[in-house]
C-alpha positions as CSV (number, residue, x, y, z in Angstrom):
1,X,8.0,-90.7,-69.3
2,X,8.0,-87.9,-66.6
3,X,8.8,-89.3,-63.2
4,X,6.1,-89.4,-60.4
5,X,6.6,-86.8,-58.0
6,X,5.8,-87.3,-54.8
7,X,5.6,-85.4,-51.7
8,X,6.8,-87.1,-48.4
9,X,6.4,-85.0,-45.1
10,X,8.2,-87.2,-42.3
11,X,9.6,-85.9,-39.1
12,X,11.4,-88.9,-38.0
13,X,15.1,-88.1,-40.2
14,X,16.1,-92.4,-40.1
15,X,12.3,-92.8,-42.2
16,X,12.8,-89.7,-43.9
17,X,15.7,-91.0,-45.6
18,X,15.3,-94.2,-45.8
19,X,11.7,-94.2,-47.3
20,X,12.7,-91.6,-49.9
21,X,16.2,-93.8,-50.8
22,X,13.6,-96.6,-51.1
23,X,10.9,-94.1,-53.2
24,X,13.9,-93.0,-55.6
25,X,15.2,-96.3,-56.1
26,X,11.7,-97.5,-57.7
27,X,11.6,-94.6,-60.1
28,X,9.9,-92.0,-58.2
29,X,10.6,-88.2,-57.7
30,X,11.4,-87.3,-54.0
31,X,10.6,-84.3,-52.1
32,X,10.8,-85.1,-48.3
33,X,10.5,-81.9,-45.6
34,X,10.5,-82.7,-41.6
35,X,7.5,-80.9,-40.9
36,X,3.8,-79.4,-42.2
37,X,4.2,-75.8,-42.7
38,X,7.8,-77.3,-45.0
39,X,5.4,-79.4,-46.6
40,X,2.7,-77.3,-47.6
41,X,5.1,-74.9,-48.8
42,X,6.6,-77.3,-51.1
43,X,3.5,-78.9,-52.0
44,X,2.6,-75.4,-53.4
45,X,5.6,-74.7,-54.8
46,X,5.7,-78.0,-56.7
47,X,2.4,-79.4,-57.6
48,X,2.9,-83.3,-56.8
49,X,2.0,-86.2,-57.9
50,X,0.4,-87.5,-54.6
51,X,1.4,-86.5,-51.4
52,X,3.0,-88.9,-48.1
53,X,2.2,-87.7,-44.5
54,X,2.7,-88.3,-41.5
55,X,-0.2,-88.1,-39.1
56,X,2.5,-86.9,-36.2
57,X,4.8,-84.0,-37.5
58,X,5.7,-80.7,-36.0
59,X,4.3,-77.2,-37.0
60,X,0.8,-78.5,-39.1
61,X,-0.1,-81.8,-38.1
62,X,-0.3,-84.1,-40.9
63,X,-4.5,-84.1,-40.6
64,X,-4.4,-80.5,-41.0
65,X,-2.0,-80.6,-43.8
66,X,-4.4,-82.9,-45.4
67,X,-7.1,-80.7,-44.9
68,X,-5.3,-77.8,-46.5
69,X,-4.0,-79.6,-49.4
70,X,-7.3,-81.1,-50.0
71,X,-8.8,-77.5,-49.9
72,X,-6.6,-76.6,-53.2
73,X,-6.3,-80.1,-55.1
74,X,-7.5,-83.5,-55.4
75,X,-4.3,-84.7,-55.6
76,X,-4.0,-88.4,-54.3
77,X,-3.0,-88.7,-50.0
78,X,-1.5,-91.2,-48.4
79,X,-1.9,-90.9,-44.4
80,X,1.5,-92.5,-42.6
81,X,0.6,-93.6,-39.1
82,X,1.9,-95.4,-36.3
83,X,-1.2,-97.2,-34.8
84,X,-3.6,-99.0,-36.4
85,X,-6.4,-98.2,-34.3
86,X,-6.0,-94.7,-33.9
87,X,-8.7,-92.1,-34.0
88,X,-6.3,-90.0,-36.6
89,X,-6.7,-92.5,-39.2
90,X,-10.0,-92.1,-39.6
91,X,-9.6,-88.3,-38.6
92,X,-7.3,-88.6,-41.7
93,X,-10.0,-90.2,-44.4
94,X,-12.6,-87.3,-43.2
95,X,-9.8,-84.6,-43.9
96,X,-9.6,-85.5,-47.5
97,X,-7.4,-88.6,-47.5
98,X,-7.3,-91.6,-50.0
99,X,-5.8,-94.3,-48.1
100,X,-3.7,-94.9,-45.3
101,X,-0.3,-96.9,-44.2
102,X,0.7,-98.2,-40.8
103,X,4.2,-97.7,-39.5
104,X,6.7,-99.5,-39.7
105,X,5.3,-100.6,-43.0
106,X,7.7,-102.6,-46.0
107,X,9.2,-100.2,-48.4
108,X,7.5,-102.5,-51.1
109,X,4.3,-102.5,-49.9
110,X,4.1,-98.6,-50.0
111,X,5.3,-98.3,-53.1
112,X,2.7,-100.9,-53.8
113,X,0.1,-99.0,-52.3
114,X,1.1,-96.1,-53.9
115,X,0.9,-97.2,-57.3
116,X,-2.3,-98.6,-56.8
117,X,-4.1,-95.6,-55.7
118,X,-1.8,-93.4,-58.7
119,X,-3.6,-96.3,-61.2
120,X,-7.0,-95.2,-59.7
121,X,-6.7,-91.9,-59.9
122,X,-5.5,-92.1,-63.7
123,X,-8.4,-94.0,-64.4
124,X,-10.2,-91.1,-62.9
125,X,-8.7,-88.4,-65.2
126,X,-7.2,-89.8,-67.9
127,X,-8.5,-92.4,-71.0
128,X,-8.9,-95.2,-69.2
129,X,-11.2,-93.3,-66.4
130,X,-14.5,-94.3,-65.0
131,X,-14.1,-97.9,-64.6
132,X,-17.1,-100.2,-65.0
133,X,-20.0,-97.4,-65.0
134,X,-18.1,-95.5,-68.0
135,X,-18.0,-99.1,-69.9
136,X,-21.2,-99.5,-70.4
137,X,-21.7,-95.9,-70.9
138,X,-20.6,-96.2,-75.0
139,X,-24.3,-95.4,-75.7
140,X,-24.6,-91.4,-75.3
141,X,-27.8,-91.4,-74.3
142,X,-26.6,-93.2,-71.2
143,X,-23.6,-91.5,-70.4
144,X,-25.4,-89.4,-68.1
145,X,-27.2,-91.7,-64.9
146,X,-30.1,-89.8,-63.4
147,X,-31.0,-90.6,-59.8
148,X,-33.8,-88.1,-58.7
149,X,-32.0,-84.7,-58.4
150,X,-28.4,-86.4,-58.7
151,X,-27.1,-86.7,-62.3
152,X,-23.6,-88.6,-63.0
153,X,-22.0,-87.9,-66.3
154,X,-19.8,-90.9,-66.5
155,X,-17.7,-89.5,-69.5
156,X,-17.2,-86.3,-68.9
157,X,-16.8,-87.1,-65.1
158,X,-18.9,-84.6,-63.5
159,X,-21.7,-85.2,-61.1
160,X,-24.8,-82.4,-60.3
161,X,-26.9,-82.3,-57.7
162,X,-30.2,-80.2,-58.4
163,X,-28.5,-78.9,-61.7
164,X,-25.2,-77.6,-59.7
165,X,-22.0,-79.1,-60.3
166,X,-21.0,-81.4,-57.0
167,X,-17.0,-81.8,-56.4
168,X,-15.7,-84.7,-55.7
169,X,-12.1,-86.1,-55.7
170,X,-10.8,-88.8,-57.8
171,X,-11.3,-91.5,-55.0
172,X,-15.4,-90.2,-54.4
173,X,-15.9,-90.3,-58.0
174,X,-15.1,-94.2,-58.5
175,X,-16.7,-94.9,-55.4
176,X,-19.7,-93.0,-56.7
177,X,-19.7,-94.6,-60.4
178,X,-19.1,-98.2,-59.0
179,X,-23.1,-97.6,-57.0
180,X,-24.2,-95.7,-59.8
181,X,-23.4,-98.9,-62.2
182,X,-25.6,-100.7,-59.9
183,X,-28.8,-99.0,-58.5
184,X,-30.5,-100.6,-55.8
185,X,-27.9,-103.8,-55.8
186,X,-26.1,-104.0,-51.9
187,X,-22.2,-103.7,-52.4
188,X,-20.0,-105.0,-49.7
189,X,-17.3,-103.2,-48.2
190,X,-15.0,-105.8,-49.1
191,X,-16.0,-105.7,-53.1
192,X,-15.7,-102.0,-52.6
193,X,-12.4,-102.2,-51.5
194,X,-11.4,-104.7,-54.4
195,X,-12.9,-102.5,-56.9
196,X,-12.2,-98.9,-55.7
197,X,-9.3,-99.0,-53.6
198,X,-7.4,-101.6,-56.0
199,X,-7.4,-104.1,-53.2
200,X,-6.2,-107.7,-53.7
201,X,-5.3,-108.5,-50.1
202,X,-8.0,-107.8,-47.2
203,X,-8.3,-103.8,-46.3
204,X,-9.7,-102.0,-43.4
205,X,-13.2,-100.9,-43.9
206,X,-12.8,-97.8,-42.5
207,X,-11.7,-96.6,-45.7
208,X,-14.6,-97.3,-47.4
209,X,-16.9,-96.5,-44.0
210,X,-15.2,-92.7,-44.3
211,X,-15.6,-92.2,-47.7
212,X,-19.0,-93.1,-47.8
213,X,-19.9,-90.4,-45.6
214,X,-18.1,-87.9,-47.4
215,X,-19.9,-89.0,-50.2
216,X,-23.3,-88.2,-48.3
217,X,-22.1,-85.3,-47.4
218,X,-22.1,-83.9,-51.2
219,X,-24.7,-86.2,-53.1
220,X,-27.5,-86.2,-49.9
221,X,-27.2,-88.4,-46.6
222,X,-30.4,-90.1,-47.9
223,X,-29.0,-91.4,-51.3
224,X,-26.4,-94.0,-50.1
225,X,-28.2,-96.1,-47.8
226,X,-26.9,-98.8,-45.4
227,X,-28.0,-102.4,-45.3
228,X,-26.9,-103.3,-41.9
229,X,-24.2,-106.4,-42.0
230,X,-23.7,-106.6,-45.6
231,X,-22.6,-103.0,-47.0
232,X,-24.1,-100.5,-49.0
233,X,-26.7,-99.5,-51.5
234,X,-27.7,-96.5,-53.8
235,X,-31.7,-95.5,-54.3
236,X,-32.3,-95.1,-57.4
């Protein structure tokens, strides 16, 4: 089996090296630049597997990176930064990213993290994709969900919005097929987190928060709706 490839954009040379030691060592395929412009270059000139970066590096900041990447792929990305609480993590999930990992983090729980969005994004594309929704989907004549002008095609993973094809990344989509499984039923951010993000362990629900309005954004702001204390809910 090919090894994963994955991008790692780091500025900091003591991380640099020691994350990607600690990336190699479990398997992976390394390619770690010191700054954005570096990164984007060899993100084009490689294609990988998911992509590292750090909010804070020189040249293109790693939001903007994000941004740029996301404008060619839907390759998974995995935002690095420092602070919990800052503003560019969530400046970070509206640019396009999947998840996020606060510094100084374990090398085992990245690689645990990293392997849990890679597992989510194969269900997305490959034979195990669509999760739930696609399970109960074996009858053809339900394998496309209609919700007003929003139709979900849970096999051949594709979602239109007035007949015109709506893209969404990997992450959206299983967000989008776990509410489309249940119309009208409230999900909880933390059952969200469990089923989408491959969450065991508690997870910030700004993830989920972010996504959700990126999902808006391309299905309609009035289709997901908010029930105020307990999560989130689609109209059928």
């Amino acid at each position: 089996m090919a090894e994963t490839h994955v991008l790692f954009v780091e500025d900091d040379d003591v991380i640099r090296e020691a994350t990607q030691l600690a990336l190699e060592r479990d398997g992976f395929a390394v390619t770690a630049m010191p700054d954005g412009l570096a990164g984007l270059e060899a993100f084009r000139a490689n294609r990988p597997d998911i992509a590292l970066l750090d909010v804070m590096v020189p040249g293109l900041d790693g939001v903007s990176l994000c941004r740029r990447i996301r404008d060619e792929s839907t390759v998974p990305v995995i935002m690095l930064s420092a602070r919990a609480d800052s503003i560019d993590v969530v400046l970070g999930l509206e640019a396009g990213a999947d998840d996020y990992v606060t510094k100084p983090f374990d090398g085992a729980v990245l690689v645990a993290r990293i392997r849990a969005v890679l597992r989510r994004f194969g269900h997305a594309s490959g034979p195990d994709r669509g999760g739930a929704a696609a399970a109960e989907a074996d009858d053809p004549a339900e394998a496309v969900l209609r919700f007003g002008d929003l139709e979900v095609d849970t096999e051949g993973m594709e979602v239109r919005k007035d007949g015109r094809n709506v893209a969404l990344t990997p992450t959206e989509m299983r967000l989008l097929l776990e509410f489309s499984n249940a119309p009208g039923t409230v999900l909880s951010r933390d059952r969200l987190l469990e089923r989408v993000w491959d969450y065991g362990w508690g997870g910030d629900t700004r993830v989920v928060d972010v996504h959700v309005q990126r999902l808006r954004g391309k299905i309609g702001q009035d289709r997901i709706e908010t029930v105020r204390g307990f999560g989130y809910k689609l109209r059928g």
